[in-house]
Each structure stands twice: as structure tokens, then as C-alpha cells.
C-alpha positions in Angstrom: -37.6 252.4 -40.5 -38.2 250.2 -37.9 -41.2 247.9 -39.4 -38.5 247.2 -41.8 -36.2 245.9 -39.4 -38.8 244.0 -37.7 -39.8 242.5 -41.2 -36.4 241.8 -42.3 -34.8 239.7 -38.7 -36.8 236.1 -39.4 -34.5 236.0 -42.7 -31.5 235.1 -41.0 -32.3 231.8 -38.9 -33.6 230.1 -42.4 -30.2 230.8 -43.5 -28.7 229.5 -40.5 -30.9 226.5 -40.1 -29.7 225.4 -43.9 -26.2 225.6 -43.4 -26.4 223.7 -40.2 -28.5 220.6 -42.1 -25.8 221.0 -45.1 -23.1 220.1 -43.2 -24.6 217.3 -41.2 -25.0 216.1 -44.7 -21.4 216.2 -45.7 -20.2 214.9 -42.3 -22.8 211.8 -42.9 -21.4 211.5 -46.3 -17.7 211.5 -45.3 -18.3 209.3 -42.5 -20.6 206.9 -44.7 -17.2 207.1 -47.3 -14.8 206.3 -44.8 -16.7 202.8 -43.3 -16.9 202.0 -47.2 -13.5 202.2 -47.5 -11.9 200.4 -44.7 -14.3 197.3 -44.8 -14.5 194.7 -41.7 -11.6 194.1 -39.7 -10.3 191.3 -37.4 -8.1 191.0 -34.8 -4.9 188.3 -36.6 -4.7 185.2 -35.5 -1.1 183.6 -35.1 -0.4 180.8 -38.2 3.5 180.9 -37.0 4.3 176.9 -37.0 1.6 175.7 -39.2 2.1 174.1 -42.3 1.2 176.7 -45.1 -2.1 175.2 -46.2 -3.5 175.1 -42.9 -2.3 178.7 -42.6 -4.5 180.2 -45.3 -7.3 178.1 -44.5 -7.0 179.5 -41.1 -7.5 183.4 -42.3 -9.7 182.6 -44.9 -12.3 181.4 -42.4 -11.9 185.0 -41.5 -12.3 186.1 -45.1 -8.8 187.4 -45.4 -7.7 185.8 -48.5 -4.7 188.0 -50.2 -1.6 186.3 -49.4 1.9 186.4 -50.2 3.8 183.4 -49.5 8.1 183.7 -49.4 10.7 181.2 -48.8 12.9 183.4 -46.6 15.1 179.9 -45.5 17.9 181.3 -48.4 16.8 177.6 -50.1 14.8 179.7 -52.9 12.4 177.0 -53.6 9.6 177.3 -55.6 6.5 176.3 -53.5 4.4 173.7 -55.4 2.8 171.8 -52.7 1.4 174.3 -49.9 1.3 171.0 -47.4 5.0 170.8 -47.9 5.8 174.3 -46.6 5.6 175.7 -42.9 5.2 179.1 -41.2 7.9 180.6 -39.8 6.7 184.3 -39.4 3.7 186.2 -40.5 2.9 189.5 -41.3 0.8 191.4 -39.7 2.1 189.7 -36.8 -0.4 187.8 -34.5 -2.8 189.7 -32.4 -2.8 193.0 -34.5 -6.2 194.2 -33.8 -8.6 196.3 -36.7 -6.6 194.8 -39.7 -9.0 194.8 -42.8 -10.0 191.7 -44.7 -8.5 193.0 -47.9 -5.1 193.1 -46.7 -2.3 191.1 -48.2 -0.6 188.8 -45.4 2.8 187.9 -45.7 3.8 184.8 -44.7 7.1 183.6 -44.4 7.7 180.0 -45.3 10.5 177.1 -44.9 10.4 173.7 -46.2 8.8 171.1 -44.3 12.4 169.1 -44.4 14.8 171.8 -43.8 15.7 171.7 -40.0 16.0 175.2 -39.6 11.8 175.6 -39.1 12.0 174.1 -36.1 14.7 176.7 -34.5 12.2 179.6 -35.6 9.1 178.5 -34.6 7.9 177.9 -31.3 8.0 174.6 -29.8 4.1 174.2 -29.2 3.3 175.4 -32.4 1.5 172.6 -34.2 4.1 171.7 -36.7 6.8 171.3 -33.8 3.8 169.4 -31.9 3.4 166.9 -34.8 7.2 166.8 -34.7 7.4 165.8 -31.7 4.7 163.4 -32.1 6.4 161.9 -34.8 9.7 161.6 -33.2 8.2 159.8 -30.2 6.2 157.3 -32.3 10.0 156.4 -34.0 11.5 155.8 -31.0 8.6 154.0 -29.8 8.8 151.6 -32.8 12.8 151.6 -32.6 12.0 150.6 -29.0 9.7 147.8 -30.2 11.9 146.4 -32.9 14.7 146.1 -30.5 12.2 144.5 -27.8 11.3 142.4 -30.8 15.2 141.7 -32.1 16.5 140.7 -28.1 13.1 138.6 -28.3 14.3 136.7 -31.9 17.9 136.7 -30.4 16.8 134.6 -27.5 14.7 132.3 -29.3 17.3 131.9 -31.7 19.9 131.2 -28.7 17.0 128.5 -27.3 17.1 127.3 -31.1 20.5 126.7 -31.2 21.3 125.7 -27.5 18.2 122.9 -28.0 20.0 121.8 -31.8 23.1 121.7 -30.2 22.3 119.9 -27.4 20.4 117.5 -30.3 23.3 117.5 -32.1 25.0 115.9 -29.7 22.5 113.4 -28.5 22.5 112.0 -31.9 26.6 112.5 -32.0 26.5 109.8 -28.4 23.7 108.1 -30.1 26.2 107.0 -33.7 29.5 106.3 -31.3 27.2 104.0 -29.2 26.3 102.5 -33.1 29.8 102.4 -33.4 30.9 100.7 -29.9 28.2 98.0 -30.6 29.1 96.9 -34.5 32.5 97.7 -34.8 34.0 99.6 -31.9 34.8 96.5 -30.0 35.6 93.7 -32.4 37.6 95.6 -34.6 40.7 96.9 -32.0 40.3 93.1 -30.3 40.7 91.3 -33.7 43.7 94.1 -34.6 45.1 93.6 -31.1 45.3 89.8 -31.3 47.0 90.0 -35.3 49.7 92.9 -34.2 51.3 90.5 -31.4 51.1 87.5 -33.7 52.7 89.9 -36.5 55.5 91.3 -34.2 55.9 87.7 -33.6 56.5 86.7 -36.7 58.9 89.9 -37.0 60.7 89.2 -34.1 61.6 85.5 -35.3 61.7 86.4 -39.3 59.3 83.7 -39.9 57.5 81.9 -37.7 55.8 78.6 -36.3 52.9 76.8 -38.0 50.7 78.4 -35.0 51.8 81.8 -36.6 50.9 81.0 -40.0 47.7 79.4 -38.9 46.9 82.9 -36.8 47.8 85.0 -39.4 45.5 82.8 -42.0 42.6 83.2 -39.7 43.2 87.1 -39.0 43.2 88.0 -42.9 39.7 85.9 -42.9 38.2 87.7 -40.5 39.3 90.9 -42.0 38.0 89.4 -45.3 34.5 89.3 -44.0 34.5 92.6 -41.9 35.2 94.1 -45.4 32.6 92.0 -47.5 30.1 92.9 -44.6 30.4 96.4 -44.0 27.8 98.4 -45.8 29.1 102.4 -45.9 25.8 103.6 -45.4 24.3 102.0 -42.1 28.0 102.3 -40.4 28.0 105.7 -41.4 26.8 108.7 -39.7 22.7 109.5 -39.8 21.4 112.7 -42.0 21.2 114.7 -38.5 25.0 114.8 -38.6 25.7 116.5 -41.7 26.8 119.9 -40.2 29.8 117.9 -37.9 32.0 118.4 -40.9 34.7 116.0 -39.5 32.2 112.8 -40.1 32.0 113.4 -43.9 33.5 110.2 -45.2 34.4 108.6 -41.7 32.8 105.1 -42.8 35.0 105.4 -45.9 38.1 105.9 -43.4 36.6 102.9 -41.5 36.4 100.7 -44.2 40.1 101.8 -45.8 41.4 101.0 -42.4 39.9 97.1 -42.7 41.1 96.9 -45.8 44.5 97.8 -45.0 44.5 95.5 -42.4 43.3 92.7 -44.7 46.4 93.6 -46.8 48.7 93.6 -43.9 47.9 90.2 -42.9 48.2 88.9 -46.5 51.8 90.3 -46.5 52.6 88.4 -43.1 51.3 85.3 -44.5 54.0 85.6 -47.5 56.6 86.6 -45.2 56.1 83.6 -43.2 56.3 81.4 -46.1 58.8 83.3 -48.2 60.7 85.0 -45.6 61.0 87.8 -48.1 62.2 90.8 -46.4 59.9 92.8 -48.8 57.4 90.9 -47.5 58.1 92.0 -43.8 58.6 96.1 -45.0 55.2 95.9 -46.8 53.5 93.8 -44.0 54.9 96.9 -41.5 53.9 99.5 -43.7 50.2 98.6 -44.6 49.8 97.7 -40.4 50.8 101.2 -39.5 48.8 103.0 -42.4 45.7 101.0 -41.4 46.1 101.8 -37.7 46.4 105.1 -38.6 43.4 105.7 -40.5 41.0 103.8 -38.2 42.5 105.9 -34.8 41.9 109.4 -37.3 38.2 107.8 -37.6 37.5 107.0 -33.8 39.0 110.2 -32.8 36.3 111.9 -35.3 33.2 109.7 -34.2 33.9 109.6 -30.6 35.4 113.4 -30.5 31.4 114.7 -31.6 29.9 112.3 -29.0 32.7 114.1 -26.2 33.6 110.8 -25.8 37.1 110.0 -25.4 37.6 107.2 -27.9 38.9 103.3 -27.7 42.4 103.7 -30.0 45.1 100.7 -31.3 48.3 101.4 -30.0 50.5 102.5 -32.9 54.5 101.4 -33.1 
């Protein structure tokens, strides 16, 4: 009985000894299973305020490449160009540690142009940096293009100041033209026929000597008239913008001419005695005072000059 009990005990730490190494088997095998299945992991990085493409290049540098991209602005755009797109929020959210490559990150997106992004991401994200970059070089070129339009304005203020002042050189320049070809001669050689005419007014005829005056005053006129050449009396090229010079010679020359005709009509009211003759003498006097005065006031008025005038009746 007992050499069978002795013979028998060794059986049972075999047994023992296989179970043990069959389940450190299993436990090796479940544990093998389990590191299968869950893959590497990574700790998330944060792709809030970066434009979308950046964004999955970002995680797929960590071999996360499942993603699902929403526009969660309420704009319901369909998103074509990922560079057009930023990130708002993300999910898993930054800094979740032991997420597995294989998961799908959500990634909450807004248009690039809808002004919303920048109230929901933060402001040294690198969209709102870029931003803000942006919106600094603007108002540094606003800043240059106004620094360059005060720059134009002044030169154009020197441009205009310097023609002006030009303007008016030249303006002093044609009167002093004036004061040496005509402006002189013309209101002596007037004064002298008006007395002789109110003369001849005042005695309804005349002596010889008045006759003989008035003779030698429609001469004179005569070859004022034949001599003047419209375009050296009138004003140079440089004075085309003074819009009250356009046709002045012509004014001067109508002026001699009705002068000439005045003193023809004294000299046939001194012979005829024709009160016509008188009226029309009168009327052509006064006309061409008239228009050589308007003329003087216009060349001399440029120059800021006062002007040399005929007295009128």
C-alpha cells in the first residue's frame, strides 16, 4: 500500500507544471492580440487655425491619415480646394495622448473668406498670424500710397504755383508788347481826334483847322489798320488757357477800325453839316472806345496791371 503511494505522488507536479506553461501561453497570445490590434499611437498635435491642407499634412507626418473634413460655419460649402479652408476645431482635440494612427480625425472647417474663422480660432494660430501679417502689409502700402499721393499733391502744387507764376510772367511780358506798339499811340491819337470831334460837335461844323485835323486823324487810323497784323499783336501760344485773350487783337483791330469810321463821319459832318452825319460820327466814336477799353481791361487785367483806358462820354 504504501510503495504505491510513493510510486504514484511524482504524477501530480507534471500535471501542474503543464498547466502553468499553458496558460503563460494564452496570456502571451492575448497580450500579443491586443498590441496587434491597437497599433502605434501618438500624442495629437493641435491643427486649430491652419489652413486645411497644412492640417492633414501635419498628421500625416505622424501617419494618421483618416480624416473627415465638415464645414460646420452653417455656409454648407462643398470643399474643393483644401488651401481655401481653415481649422476651426479638431477632433480628438490637441494633446490627447495614446490615440492610434488608424483613427479618423474630425476636423472642423470654415472658409478662408468668411470672418467668422477668425472669432473661433486663436489669435496666434497661424492663419490669424498670416492675417495679421497681411493686414499690416495693407496698411503699410495704404500708408505708402498716401505718403506717395501728399508727395504727387505737392509737386503738383509746385507745378502749378511755378505755371502760374509763368503764366503771369508771360501775361506782364504781352501788356509790355502792348504798351510799346499800341498801348501808347493808340489812346494819344484817340485823345487828340475826341477833342477835335466834340469841337466840331459843339460848333455843328467847324473851321478849316478842324477839317484838316479830322483829315489827318482818319489817316492815321487808316494806316494803324493797314499795319496791324492779328497775329504778332496778339497774345503768344503760352496764353491760351487766359480764356479772356481769345480774340483780343480781333477787339483791338475792330476798335481802330471804328475809329477810322468815326472820323470819316466827322469829316462829312463838317462838310455837309448833316445831322446824320453827327449821330453816326457819335455812335461809331463811342462803340470803338468801348471795344478797345473791353481789350485793355483783358490784356492788362492777366498782367495785374491796371490798364491805360479812353475816357468814354
Amino acid at each position: 500500500m504504501l510503495k504505491r503511494v510513493l510510486l504514484s505522488t511524482p504524477a501530480r507536479p507534471r500535471r501542474m507544471a503543464i498547466a502553468r506553461r499553458a496558460a503563460v501561453l494564452a496570456s502571451l497570445a492575448m497580450l500579443v492580440s491586443t498590441l496587434t490590434a491597437c497599433g502605434p499611437t501618438i500624442t495629437m498635435p493641435n491643427v486649430v487655425g491652419m489652413r486645411l491642407d497644412d492640417a492633414h499634412r501635419a498628421l500625416e507626418k505622424l501617419d494618421v491619415d483618416e480624416f473627415e473634413d465638415v464645414d460646420v460655419l452653417g455656409k454648407e460649402d462643398t470643399i474643393f480646394l483644401d488651401r481655401n479652408w481653415v481649422v476651426v476645431s479638431q477632433n480628438p482635440a490637441a494633446g490627447t495622448a495614446k490615440v492610434d494612427t488608424g483613427t479618423k480625425v474630425e476636423l472642423s472647417v470654415g472658409n478662408q473668406d468668411d470672418k467668422e474663422v477668425l472669432d473661433r480660432i486663436p489669435s496666434d494660430s497661424p492663419f490669424a498670424l498670416e492675417q495679421s501679417e497681411k493686414a499690416a502689409e495693407r496698411e503699410k502700402d495704404a500708408a505708402e500710397k498716401e505718403k506717395l499721393a501728399q508727395e504727387e499733391a505737392k509737386q503738383k502744387a509746385k507745378d502749378a504755383r511755378a505755371a502760374k507764376k509763368k503764366l503771369r510772367h508771360d501775361a506782364q511780358a504781352y501788356a509790355k508788347k502792348i504798351d510799346r506798339v499800341l498801348g501808347e499811340s493808340v489812346p494819344g491819337l484817340v485823345n487828340l481826334y475826341v477833342g477835335n470831334a466834340d469841337k466840331v460837335h459843339a460848333s455843328g461844323g467847324g473851321p478849316v483847322v478842324a477839317a484838316q485835323n479830322a483829315i489827318a486823324a482818319r489817316d492815321a487810323f487808316d494806316r494803324l489798320l493797314s499795319s496791324f497784323n492779328t497775329k504778332e499783336i496778339g497774345p503768344p501760344d503760352s496764353l491760351d488757357s487766359i480764356k479772356q485773350l481769345d480774340g483780343v487783337a480781333d477787339r483791338m483791330r475792330d476798335a481802330m477800325a471804328g475809329f477810322a469810321e468815326a472820323s470819316r463821319h466827322l469829316i462829312t459832318a463838317i462838310d455837309t453839316g448833316a445831322p446824320s452825319a453827327f449821330a453816326n460820327e457819335l455812335s461809331a466814336r463811342e462803340r470803338a472806345i468801348q471795344e478797345w477799353n473791353r481789350a485793355m481791361r483783358d490784356i492788362y487785367g492777366a498782367a495785374d496791371r491796371k490798364p491805360t483806358l479812353i475816357p468814354a462820354e
